[in-house]
N, C-alpha and C positions, 0 to 999 in steps of 0.2 A: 199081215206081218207076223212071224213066229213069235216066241216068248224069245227062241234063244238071239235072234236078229237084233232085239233091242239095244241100240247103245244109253250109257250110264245117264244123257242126257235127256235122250227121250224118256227115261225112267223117271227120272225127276218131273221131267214138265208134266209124264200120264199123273204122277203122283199128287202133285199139287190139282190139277184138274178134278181130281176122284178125292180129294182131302175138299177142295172147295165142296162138290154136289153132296157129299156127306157130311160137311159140316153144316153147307143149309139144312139139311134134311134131317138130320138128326141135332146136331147141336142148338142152331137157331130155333128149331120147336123146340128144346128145352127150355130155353130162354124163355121163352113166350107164356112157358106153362111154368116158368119158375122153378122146374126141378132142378136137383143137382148135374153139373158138369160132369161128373166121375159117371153117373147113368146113357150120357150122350157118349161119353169117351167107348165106355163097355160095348155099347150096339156097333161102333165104329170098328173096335177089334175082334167082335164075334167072330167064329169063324164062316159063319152065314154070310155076313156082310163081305168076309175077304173072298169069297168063294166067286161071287156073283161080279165081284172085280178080283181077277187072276194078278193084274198087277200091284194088288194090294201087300201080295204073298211074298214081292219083291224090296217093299215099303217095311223097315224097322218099324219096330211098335214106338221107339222114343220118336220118329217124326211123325207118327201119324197121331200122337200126343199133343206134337208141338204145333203142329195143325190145329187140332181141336184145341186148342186152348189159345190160340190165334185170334179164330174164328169167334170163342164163345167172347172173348173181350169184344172184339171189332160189334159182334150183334149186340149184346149186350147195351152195348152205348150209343149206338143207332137206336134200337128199341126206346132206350130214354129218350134220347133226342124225340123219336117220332110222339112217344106220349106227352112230353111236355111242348112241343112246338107249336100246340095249339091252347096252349095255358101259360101266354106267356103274363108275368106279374103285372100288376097296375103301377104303373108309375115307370117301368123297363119299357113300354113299345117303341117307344125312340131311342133305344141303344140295339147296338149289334149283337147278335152271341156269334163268339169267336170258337167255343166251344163247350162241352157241359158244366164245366168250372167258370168261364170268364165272360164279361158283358161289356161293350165298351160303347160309348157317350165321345161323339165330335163334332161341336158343335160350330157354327160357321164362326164366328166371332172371335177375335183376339183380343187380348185385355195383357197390360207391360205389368201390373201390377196383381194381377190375379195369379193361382199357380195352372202352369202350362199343362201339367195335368196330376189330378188326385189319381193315388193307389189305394184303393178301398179292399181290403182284406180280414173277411168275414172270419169270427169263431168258428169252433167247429161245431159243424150242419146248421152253419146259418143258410138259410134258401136266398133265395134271389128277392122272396118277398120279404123278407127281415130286410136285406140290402138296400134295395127301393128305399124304404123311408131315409137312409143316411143319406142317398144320392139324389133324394127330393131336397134335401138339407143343402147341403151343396149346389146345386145347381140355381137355389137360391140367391146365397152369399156369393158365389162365383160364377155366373154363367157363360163365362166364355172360356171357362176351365173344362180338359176332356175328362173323362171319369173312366176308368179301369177297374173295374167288381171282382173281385175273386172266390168262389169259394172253396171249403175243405171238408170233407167230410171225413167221417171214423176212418172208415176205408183206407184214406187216404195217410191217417196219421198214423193208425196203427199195424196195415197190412200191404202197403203198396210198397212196393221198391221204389231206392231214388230215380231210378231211369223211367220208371210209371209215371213217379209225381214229377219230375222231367217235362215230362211230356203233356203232363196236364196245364204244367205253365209257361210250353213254351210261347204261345200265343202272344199272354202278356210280354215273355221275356222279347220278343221281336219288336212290341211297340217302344218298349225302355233302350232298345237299343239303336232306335233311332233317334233317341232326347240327345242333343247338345250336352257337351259339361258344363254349359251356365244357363239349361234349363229349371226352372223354378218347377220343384218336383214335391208334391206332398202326398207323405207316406201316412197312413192313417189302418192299422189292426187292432184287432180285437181277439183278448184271449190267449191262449198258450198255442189255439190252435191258426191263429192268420201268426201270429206270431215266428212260428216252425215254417209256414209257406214262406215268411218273407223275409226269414233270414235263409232259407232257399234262393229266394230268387236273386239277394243281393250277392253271394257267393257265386250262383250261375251266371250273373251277370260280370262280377271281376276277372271270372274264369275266361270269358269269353273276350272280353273289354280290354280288361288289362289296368281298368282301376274301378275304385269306388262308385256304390250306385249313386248319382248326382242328388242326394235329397237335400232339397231345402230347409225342412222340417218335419220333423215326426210325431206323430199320434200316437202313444202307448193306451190304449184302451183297456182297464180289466185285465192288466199283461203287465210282467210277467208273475209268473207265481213260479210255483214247485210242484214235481207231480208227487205229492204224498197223496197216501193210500184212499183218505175219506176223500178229499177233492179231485183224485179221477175215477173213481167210481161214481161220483157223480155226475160229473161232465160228461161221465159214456150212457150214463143210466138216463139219459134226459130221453133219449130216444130210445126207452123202452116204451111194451106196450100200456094203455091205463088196465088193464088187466091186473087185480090184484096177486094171482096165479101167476099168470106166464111175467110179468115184473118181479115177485118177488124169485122165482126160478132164473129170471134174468142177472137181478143181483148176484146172485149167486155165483154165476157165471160169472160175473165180472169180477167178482172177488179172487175168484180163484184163476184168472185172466191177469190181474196186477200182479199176483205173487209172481207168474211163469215168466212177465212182464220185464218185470224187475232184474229177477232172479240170469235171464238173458244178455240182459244187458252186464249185469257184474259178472258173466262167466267169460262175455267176451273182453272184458277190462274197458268199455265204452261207457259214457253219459247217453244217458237216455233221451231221446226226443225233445223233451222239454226243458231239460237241465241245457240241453247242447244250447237249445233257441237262445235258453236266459243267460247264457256265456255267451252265446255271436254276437249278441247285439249290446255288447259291453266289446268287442272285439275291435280297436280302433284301423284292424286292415280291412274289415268289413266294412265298418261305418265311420266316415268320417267325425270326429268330431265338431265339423264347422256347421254341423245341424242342428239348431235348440230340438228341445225335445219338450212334450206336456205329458205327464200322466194322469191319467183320469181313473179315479178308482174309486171304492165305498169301503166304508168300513160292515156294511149290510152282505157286502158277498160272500157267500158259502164256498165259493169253488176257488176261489182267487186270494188269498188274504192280503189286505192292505199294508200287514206287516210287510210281506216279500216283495212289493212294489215300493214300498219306502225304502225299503234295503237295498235293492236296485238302482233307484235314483242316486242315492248316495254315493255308492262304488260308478255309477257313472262320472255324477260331478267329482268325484276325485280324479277320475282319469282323463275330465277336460272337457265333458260336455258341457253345455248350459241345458237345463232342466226349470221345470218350472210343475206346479202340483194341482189338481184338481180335483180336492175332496170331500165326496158325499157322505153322508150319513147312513141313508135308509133307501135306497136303489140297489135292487139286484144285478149279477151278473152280465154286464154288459150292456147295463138296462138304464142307463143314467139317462139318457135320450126321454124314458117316458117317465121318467120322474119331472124333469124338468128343463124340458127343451128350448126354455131360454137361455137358462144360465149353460146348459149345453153348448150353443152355439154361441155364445158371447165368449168360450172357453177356445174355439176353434179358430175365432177371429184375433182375439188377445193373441193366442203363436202367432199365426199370419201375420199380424198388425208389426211382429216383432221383428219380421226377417223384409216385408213389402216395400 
């Protein structure tokens, strides 16, 4: 068949065919070796590369972009998948991965009085093995409760679009949408960062629904705070290297990361990420009211101040929640569990106890 024969259709389908063998071939061994995206994209638009496919010549540079950047996400997250799917955590082999964010727990058993299922919604870059220990907690106190894991990473809070992070929860948003309105539903996050997931997901789901997400009761864990400057430079800096170099060069970077941060957010006239979370979930079309709520915090954490969770509570029970308080001393960031894992779960049974 000639060049000039081609109709606009076959053009497409040669293009994606020849976008796919060069994205495995060049994009996917990026991935694999960790380089940059923009070096996989370059080989793809060489003129070497379009030469050796004539119909490449016929291919904009914006879709053979949109290709490779397609492709590097789709590999990329297979490549995760293939490396963790033989590490999976101790305490997880009996839940399902729905996908590299979400873990789910269904167990045969029904219980009228237990909740029909826990939403467990990690800090940010809590792993699955941080997770694990809460959902050994629970499956204790509740075992015929299903369990929903979520996690969130930097990536995710600071660089993914809403239709990415979409996408990362739609999984969960599909099992929430099969709960009854007088499903017994407990919501349980941690941090600023399950915080932002899950006042996502309660908004995806009104959107979609048409009302409120059914919780029976809620978890504030270590949540909410404020993103002032010393406590998200922290909470990003956790997952720097122990490298005293490439950390303190990290820092840095983050430093000069919150200013642009900030600075974005006030050009566009918008709340930031975390300010938005610690407004929805004070939002009574998001959240109903008729859910107690407990907050569990320390006056010991650095990233979180117990002042902003107390201020929090407050403006909630003014606006009609019932709340109740769970306050540590000397337990770091999210870490109340390994200070003192009885009075932990005596904390999670007191709500229950309150609404069962």
């Amino acid at each position: 068949m000639e060049m000039q024969d081609l109709d606009p259709k076959d053009v497409l389908e040669v293009k994606d065919i020849i976008g796919i063998l060069e994205a495995w071939r060049h994009v996917g061994g990026t991935v694999v070796r960790f380089r940059p995206i923009k070096e996989a994209r370059q080989k793809i638009l060489t003129s070497k590369t379009r030469a050796r496919h004539p119909i490449l010549l016929l291919t904009s540079e914006e879709l053979i972009r949109d290709v490779s950047n397609k492709f590097f996400l789709f590999f990329s997250e297979e490549i995760v998948l293939f490396r963790m799917a033989s590490k999976v955590p101790p305490g997880l082999e009996h839940f399902s991965r729905l996908n590299q964010a979400i873990w789910f727990h269904q167990p045969n058993t029904v219980s009228s009085t237990e909740p029909a299922l826990i939403l467990l919604v990690g800090w940010m870059d809590a792993t699955p093995r941080h997770m694990a220990k809460y959902a050994a907690g629970y499956e204790k106190l509740y075992p015929s409760a299903r369990i929903l894991i979520i996690t969130t990473t930097q990536i995710d809070a600071a660089f993914r679009t809403h239709t990415a992070n979409l996408n990362r929860i739609k999984p969960a948003l599909n099992v929430l949408y099969t709960l009854p309105p007088s499903a017994k539903l407990l919501v349980h996050f941690f941090s600023n960062g399950g915080g932002f997931t899950t006042t996502m997901i309660a908004k995806a789901y009104k959107e979609r629904m048409g009302r409120t997400l059914p919780v029976t009761a809620m978890i504030l864990d270590s949540s909410p705070g404020r993103a002032t400057y010393e406590a998200t430079v922290r909470a990003f800096s956790v997952a720097l290297p122990n490298n005293i170099i490439l950390r303190t060069i990290g820092n840095l970077i983050l430093r000069i990361f919150f200013v642009l941060y900030k600075l974005g957010y006030l050009l566009q006239g918008k709340m930031d990420l975390v300010d938005q979370a610690r407004m929805d979930l004070n939002d009574k079309s998001i959240f109903d009211t008729d859910a107690p709520r407990m907050y569990i915090y320390s006056v010991a954490d650095n990233m979180v101040a117990w002042q902003a969770v107390e201020e929090h509570g407050d403006e909630a029970q003014s606006l009609g929640y019932t709340i109740d308080r769970e306050k540590f001393l000397e337990s770091g960031h999210a870490a109340h569990l390994l200070v003192d894992a009885d009075r932990y779960w005596a904390t999670v049974k007191r709500l229950w106890g309150s609404v069962s």
